[in-house]
C-alpha positions in Angstrom: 104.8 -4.2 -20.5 102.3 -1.5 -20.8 99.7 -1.6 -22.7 98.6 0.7 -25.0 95.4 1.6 -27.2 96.1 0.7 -30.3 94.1 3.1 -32.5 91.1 1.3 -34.4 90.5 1.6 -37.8 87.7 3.8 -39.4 85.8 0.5 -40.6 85.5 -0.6 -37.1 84.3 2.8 -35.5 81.3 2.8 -38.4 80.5 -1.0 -37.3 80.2 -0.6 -33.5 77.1 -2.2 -31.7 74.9 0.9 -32.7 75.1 0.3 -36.8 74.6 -3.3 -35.8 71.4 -2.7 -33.7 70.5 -0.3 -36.6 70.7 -3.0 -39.3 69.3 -5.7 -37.4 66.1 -3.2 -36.8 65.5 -2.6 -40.5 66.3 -6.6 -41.3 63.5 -7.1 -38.9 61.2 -4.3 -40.1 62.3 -5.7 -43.7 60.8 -8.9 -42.7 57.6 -8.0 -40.9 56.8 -6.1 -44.1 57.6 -9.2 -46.3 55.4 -11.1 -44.0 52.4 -9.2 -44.4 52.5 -8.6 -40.8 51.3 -4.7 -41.3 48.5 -5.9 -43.3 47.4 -8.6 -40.4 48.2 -5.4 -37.7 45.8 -3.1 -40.0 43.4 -5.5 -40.4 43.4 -6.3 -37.2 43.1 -2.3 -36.3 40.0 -2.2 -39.0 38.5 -5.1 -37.1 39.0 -3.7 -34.2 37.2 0.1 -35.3 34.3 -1.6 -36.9 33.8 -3.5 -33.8 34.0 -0.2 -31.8 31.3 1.5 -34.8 29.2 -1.6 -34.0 29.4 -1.3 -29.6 28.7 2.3 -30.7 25.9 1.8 -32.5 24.4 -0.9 -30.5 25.4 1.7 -27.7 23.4 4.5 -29.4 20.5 2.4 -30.1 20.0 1.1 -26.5 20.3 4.7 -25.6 17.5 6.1 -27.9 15.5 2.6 -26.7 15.7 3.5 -22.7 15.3 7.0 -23.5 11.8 5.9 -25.1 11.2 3.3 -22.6 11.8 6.1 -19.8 9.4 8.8 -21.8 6.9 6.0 -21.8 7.3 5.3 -18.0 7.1 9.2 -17.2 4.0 9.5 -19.0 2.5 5.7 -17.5 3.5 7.9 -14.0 1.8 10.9 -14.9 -1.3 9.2 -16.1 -1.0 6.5 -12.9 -0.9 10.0 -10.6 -4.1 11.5 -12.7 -5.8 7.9 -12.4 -5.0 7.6 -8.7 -6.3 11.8 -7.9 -9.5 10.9 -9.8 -9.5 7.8 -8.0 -9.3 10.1 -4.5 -11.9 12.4 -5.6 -14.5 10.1 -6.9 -14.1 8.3 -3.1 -14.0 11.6 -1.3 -17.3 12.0 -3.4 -18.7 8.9 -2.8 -17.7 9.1 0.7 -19.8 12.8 0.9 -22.5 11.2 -0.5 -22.9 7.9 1.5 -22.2 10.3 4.7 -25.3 12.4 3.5 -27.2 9.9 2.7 -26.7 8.1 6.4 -27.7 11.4 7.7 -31.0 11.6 5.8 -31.8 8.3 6.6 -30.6 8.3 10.0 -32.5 11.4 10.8 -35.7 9.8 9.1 -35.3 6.3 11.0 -35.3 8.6 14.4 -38.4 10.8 12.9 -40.3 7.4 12.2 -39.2 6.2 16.0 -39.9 9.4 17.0 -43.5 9.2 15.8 -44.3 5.4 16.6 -43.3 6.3 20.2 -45.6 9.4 20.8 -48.4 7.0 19.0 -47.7 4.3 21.3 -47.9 6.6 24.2 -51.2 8.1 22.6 -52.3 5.0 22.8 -51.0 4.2 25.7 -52.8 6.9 27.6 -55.9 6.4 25.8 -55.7 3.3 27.0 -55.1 4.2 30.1 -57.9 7.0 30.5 -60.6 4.4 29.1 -59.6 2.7 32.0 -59.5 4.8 34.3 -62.9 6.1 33.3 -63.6 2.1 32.9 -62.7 1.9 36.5 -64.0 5.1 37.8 -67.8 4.6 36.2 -67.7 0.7 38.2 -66.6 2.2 41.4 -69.0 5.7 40.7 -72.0 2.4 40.0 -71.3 0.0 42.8 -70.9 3.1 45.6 -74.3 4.5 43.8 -76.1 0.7 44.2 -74.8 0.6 47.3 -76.0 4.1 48.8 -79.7 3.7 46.8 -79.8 0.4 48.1 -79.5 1.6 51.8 -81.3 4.0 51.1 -84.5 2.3 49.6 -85.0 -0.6 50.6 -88.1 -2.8 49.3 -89.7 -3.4 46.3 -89.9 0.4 45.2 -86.2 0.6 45.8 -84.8 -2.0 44.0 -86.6 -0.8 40.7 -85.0 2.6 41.6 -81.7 1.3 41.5 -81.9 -0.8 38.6 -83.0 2.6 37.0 -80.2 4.2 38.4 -77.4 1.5 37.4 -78.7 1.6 33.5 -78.5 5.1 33.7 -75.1 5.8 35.0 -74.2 2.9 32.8 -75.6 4.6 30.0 -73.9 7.9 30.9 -70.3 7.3 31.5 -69.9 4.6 28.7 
């Protein structure tokens, strides 16, 4: 026994698993739009945009607010930099200024030393020359008393040299 194909009829070529899968698809379809599912899907997809508007906005917003923040830093920089150069000037001035002014009085403390020295050694050889005239008029009177006194001896001489003493005395004082 062979078998043959038995030839199908017309009915059962149009209902072959293609037209079933077709009619099941619009059944389901059918359904989903009794459901209301499309609305729930669009709703969802209007949800879902306004949501994206609103990141958008907020996204926009926070933009606009960094980009003012960021101007505001810039210029707080730019103003921080002027602040700080006229902060460097002013002690570059100040600095000048204290330098001179150590000079001036630096070079008037040594003037002022300058002159207490040369008037302490003024003084110093004043001191010295009345001295040395101090000493030199005791030696000049005691080798005077003692060469009048050898030489005049007695009563006449010692009246000479007691002249002679008071008058070199006199003298050299």
């Amino acid at each position: 026994m062979t078998l043959q194909a038995v030839p199908l009829p017309l009915a059962a070529e149009f209902f072959d698993a293609t037209f079933v899968a077709l009619v099941a698809l619009v059944l389901f379809l059918g359904i989903v739009v009794w459901a209301g599912a499309h609305k729930t899907v669009g709703k969802m997809l209007d949800d879902r945009a306004a949501g994206i508007a609103k990141d958008l906005d907020d996204a926009r917003r926070l933009r606009e607010e960094a980009e003012a923040l960021l101007a505001e830093y810039k210029q707080k920089r730019i103003d921080a930099e002027k602040e700080a150069a006229e902060i460097v000037t002013r002690a570059k001035a100040d600095a000048a200024a204290y330098a001179e002014e150590s000079k001036k009085k630096l070079s008037e403390s040594i003037e002022r030393r300058t002159k207490q020295a040369e008037t302490k050694i003024a003084q110093a050889e004043a001191a010295a020359e009345k001295d040395v005239r101090a000493r030199a008029a005791d030696l000049a009177v005691a080798a005077a008393a003692a060469l009048i006194k050898e030489g005049a001896k007695g009563k006449a001489g010692e009246g000479l040299v007691s002249e002679s003493i008071a008058a070199v005395k006199s003298r050299l004082n």
